[in-house]
Structures are given as C-alpha cells and as structure tokens.
N, C-alpha and C positions, 0 to 999 in steps of 0.2 A: 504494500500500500504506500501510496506517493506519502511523502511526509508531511505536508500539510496536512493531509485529511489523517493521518495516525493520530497528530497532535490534536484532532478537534475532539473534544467529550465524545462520549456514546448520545446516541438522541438526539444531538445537534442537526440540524436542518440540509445540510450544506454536506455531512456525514451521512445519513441517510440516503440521500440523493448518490454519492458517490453510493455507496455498496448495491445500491441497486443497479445504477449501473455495469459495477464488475457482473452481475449476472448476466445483465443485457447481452452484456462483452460473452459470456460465455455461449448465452443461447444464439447468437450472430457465428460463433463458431462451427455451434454444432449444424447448425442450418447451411452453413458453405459445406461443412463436412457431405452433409446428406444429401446437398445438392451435386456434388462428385459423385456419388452411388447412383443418385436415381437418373443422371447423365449418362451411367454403366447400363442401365435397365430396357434390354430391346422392345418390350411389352408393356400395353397396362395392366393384363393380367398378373403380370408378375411383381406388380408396383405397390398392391397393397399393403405391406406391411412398413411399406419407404413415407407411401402415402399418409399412413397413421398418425409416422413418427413426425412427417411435416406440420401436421395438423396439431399436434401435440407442441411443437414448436412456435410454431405461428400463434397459437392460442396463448402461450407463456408473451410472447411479444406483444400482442395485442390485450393481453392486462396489465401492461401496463402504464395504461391509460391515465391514473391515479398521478402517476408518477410527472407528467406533459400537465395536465389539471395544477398538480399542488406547483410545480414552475408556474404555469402562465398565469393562477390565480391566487400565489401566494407572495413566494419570492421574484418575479420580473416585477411587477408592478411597483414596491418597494426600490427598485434598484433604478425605473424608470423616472422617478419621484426625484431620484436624488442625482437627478443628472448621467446616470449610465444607459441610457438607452439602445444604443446600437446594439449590445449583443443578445438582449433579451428579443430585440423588435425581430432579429436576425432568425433566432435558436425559434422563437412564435414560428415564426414565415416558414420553417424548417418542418416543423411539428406536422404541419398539413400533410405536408411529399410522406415522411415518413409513415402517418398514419395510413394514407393512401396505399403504400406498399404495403405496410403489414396487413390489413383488409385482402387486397387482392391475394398477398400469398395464401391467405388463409382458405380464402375462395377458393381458389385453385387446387387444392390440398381436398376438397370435399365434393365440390363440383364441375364435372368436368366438362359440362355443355355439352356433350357430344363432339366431342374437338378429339380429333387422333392423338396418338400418344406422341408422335412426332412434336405435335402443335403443344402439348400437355406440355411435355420437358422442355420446350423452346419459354416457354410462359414462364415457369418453373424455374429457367436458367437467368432470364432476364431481370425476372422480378424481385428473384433471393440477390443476386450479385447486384442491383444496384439498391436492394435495402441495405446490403452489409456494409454497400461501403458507405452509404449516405447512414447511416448510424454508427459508424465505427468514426466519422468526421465529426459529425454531430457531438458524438460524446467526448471526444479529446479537445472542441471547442470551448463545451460545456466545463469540461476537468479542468481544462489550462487556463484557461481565460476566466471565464464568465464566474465561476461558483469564486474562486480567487479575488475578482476583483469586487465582487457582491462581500464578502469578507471585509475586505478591504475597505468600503464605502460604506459598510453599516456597522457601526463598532459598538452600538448600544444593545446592551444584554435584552431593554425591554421589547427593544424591536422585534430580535432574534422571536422571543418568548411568542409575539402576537404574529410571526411568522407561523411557528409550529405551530401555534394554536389552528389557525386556518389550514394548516396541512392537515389537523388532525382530524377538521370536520371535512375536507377534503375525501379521506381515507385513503388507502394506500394500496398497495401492488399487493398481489396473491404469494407473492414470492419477497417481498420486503423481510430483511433479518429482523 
C-alpha cells in the first residue's frame, strides 16, 4: 500500500476509497485474465462456464456503484467548493464511459442477442480491454492526484467527519473491507 494511504487511520474516507479500489484493480485483472481464455474459446457452446465467470465479474464491477455515488456526492463537491475542480469535474465526466462499459460487459456476459460467437468475443474483447484500461487510468488519477490533493485542500477533521457521514448514508460497495 502506497504510503500515504498506510498513514491514513482505518475509516478514513480517502482510505476506504483507496482499498476498494485495490479490488477494483484486482477484478480489472481477473476480467483481462478471462478475456484471454474466452478469446481461446472456438464455440458458445463451450463458453458457458467462461461466460459465468464474466458475469460474476462484471456484477462485482458494476456494484460498485456506491463507490462513483459517495465520490460524486460526497467528496468532489467538497473539493469543488474549495477551488479544486478540475479533477473531480474530470474523474465525474469519466464515471459515465466507465459505467457504460461495465453495463455493457455485463450484458454481454448474459445476453447474447443472437449474435454468433465470433460477434460474442469480438464484443467481449472490445469492451473488457477498453474498460480495463479506462479504469486502470481512472484509478491511478484518482490514487495520485485527486484523493492526494483533496487531502491536501481539506485539512479540517470536521469536514472529513461530515464527508463520511454522507458516505455512510450513501452506503457502500458489496465488497468494501
């Protein structure tokens, strides 16, 4: 864990958001992972249990919606307030593509139109490779920049407090530690 975020408390706002991230970061792996295999796969017949696993995957990605929510209506507004705007208005404008992606993988993953399998895995390949890496960007933006300089710009503990407080009616990720 980068050093900044070791030093932050447990509970901390800006802590939280990184650890869910490293999952993010993991399930973005496993998903190029399986998108190599089902790239291997001459058949749809022979797809379903790759297909599952996608489904299983994309569903993890896709809860974590909480996570995009307690940013856009918790911590950016706060950092917009105080004169940091650009990378919240950015990381916002970002949220959309992303969500978009992980919707359609998920889609893909359950339904297949009637679309040949050729079509399937071309979809498949498309849509997992440019979520991973528009989310593998996304969140070293997030990590380096943004949560850093949000740190940085709001130094008052009560702030912090009535951050998390809105995260907490927020509610959080299925997979948040």
């Amino acid at each position: 864990m980068d050093s900044f975020y070791a030093n932050l408390p447990e509970g901390h706002v800006l802590k939280t958001f990184y650890q869910e991230h490293e999952i993010i970061l993991q399930t973005l792996n496993e998903i190029s992972d399986l998108n190599t295999e089902i790239q291997k796969i001459s058949d749809l017949d022979s797809s379903e249990n790759e297909l599952n696993k996608l489904n299983v995957l994309a569903t993890q990605l896709t809860d974590s919606e909480p996570h995009h929510q307690r940013e856009e209506k918790a911590l950016f507004p706060v950092m917009i307030e105080r004169g940091m705007g650009g990378p919240p208005t950015v990381m916002t404008m970002e949220h959309v593509s992303i969500r978009e992606f992980k919707h359609n993988l998920k889609d893909i993953s359950i339904n297949n139109n009637n679309l040949s399998w050729n079509e399937i895995k071309t979809i498949i390949n498309n849509t997992s490779t440019r979520l991973c890496q528009m989310l593998y960007d996304h969140i070293q933006k997030e990590n380096q920049m943004c949560y850093p300089m949000a740190f940085q710009g709001i130094s008052e503990e009560h702030v912090w407090e009535d951050i998390k407080n809105k995260c907490d009616k927020i509610g959080y990720c299925s997979f948040t530690p």
